[in-house]
C-alpha positions as CSV (number, residue, x, y, z in Angstrom):
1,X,0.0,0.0,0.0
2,X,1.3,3.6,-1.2
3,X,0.5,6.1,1.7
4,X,0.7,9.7,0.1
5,X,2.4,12.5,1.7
6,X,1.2,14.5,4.7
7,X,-2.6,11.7,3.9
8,X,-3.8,10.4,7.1
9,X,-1.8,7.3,6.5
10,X,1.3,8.9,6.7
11,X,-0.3,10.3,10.1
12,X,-0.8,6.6,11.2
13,X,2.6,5.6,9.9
14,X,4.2,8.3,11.8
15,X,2.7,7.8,15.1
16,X,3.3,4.0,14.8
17,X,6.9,5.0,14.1
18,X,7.5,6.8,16.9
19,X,5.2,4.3,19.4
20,X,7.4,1.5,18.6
21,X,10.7,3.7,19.3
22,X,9.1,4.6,22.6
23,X,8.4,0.8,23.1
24,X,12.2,0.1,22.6
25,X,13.6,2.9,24.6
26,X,11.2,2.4,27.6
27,X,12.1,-1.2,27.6
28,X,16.0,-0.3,26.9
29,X,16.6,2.5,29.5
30,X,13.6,2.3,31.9
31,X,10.5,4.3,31.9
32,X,12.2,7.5,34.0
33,X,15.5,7.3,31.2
34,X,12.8,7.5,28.4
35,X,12.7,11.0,27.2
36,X,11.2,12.5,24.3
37,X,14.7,13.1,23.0
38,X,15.9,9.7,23.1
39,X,12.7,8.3,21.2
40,X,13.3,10.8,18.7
41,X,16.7,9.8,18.3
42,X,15.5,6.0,18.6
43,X,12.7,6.6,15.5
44,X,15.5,8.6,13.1
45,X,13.4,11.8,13.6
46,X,14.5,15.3,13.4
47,X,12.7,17.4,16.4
48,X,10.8,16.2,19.2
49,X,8.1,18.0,17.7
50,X,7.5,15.3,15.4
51,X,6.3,14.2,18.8
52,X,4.2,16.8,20.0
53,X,2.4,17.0,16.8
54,X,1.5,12.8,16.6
55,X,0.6,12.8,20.3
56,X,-0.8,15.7,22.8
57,X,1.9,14.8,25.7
58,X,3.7,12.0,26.9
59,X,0.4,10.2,28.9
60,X,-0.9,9.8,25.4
61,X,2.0,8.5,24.2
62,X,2.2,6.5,27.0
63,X,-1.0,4.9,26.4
64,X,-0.1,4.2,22.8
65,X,3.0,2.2,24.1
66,X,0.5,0.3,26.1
67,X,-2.3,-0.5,23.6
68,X,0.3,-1.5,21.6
69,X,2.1,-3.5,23.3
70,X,-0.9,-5.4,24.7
71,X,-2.8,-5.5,21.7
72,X,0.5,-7.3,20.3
73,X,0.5,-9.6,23.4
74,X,-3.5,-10.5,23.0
75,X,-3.2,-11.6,19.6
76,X,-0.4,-14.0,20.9
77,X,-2.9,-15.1,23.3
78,X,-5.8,-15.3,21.1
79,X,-3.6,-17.4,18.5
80,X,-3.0,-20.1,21.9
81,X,-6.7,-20.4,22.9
82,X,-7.8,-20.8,19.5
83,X,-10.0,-24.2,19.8
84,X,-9.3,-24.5,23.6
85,X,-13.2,-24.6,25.9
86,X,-12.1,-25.9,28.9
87,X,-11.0,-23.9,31.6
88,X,-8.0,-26.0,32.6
89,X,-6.8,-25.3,29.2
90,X,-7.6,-21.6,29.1
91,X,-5.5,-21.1,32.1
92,X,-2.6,-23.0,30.4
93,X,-2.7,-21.4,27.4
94,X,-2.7,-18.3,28.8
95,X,0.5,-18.7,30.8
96,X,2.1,-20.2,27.8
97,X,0.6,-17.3,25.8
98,X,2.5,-14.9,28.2
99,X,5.7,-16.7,28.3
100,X,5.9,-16.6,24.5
101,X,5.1,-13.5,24.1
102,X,8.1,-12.4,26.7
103,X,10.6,-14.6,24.2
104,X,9.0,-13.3,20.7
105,X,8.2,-9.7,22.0
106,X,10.8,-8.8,25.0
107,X,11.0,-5.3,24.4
108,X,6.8,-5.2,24.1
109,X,6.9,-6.9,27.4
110,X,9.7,-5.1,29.3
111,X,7.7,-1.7,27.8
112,X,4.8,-2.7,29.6
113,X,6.3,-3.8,33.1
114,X,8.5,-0.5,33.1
115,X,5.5,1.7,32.3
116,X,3.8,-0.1,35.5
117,X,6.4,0.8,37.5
118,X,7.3,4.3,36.6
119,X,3.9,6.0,35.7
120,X,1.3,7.7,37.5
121,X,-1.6,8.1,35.7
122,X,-4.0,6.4,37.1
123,X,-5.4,5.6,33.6
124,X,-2.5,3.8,32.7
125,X,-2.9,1.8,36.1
126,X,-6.2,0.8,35.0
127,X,-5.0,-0.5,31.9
128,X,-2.1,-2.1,33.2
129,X,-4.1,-3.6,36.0
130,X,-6.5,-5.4,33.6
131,X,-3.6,-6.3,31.5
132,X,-1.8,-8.3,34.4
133,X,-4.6,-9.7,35.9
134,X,-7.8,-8.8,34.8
135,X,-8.4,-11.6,31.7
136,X,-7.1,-14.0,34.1
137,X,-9.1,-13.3,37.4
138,X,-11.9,-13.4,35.0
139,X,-10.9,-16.9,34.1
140,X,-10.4,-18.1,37.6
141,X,-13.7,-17.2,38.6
142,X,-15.5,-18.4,35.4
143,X,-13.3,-21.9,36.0
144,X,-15.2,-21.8,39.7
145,X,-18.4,-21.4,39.2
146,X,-17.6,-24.3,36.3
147,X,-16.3,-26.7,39.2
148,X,-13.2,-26.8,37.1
149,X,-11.4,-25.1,39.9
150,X,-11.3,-25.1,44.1
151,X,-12.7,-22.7,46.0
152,X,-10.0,-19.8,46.7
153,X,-9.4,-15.9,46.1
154,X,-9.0,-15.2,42.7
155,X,-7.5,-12.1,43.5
156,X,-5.0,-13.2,45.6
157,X,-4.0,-15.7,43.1
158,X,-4.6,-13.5,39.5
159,X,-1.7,-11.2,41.7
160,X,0.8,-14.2,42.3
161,X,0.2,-15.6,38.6
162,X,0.6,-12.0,37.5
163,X,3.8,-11.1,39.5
164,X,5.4,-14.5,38.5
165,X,5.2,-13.3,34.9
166,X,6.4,-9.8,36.2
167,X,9.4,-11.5,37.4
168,X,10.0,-13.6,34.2
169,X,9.9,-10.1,32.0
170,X,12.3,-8.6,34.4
171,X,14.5,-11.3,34.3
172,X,15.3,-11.2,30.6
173,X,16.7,-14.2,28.8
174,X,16.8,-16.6,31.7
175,X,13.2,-18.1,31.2
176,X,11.9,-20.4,33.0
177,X,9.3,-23.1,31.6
178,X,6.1,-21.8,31.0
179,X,4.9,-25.6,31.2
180,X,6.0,-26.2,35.1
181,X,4.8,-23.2,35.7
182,X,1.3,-23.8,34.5
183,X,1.2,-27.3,35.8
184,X,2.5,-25.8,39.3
185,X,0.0,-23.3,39.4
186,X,-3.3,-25.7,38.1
187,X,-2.4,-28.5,40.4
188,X,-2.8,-26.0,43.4
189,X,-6.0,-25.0,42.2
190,X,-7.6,-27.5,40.5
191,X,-10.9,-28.5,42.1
């Protein structure tokens, strides 16, 4: 596809330009070390205006890193539950999913874990919040009410699932296998 010059999909280029440098330089130097400077160095742009014009200020572009990055990560997951119904199978797939995702995407991963540590904005906390644990405390209660799983907090143990993956991301290359970890985490919960 041709996108003409200054067209609205040269807009949509652009900004997807710049939110994948921003993916790369939060995940490379930490969401406090990413500046608009070093994205624009990052995306081979001349001014940080380039910037300022694509996004109104850094929450939004912020927010593009995350929808990114997560809708990248959900169509890894979607691609894993594709034909799975039970919920034993859901939940494995899901960690799987995630654990993939952290070896084919890093950077998309490391984006979104330095994000959730660094921001503020309480709208990126919502998204992140759902991101790390909302899809799967959804799962565990839906696997309850099923009888697939015991009776427990789903909460409490969305948070653990969700913070073991936290480590993983933050650990870089030394992954461990999303397999034991799956069949650690449905053996204590299975009803």
């Amino acid at each position: 596809m041709q996108v003409k010059a200054g067209g609205a999909g040269a807009e949509q280029v652009r900004r997807a330009q710049i939110t994948e440098a921003a993916i790369e330089v939060i995940a490379d130097l930490g969401f406090a070390g990413a500046s608009f400077a070093k994205i624009v160095e990052r995306a081979g742009l001349s001014s940080t205006r380039m910037i300022s014009y694509h996004f109104a200020d850094k929450s939004d572009l912020v927010m593009a890193v995350l929808t990114t990055a997560i809708a990248a990560a959900d169509e890894a997951l979607d691609a894993r539950v594709a034909g799975v119904s039970d919920r034993v199978g859901l939940l494995r797939a899901h960690i799987e999913a995630r654990v993939e995702f952290l070896r084919t995407h890093p950077r998309h991963l490391r984006a979104i874990v330095e994000v959730g540590t660094g921001s503020r904005e309480p709208l990126h906390a919502a998204v992140l919040a759902d991101f790390r644990v909302g899809r799967l405390r959804r799962q565990l209660i839906q696997g309850q009410r099923e009888g697939a799983f015991a009776q427990f907090d789903p909460d409490l143990v969305a948070e653990v699932v969700a913070s073991a993956l936290d480590g993983l991301a933050r650990g870089g290359d030394d992954l461990a296998d999303s397999s034991a970890l799956a069949d650690f985490l449905i053996r204590a919960i299975r009803a």
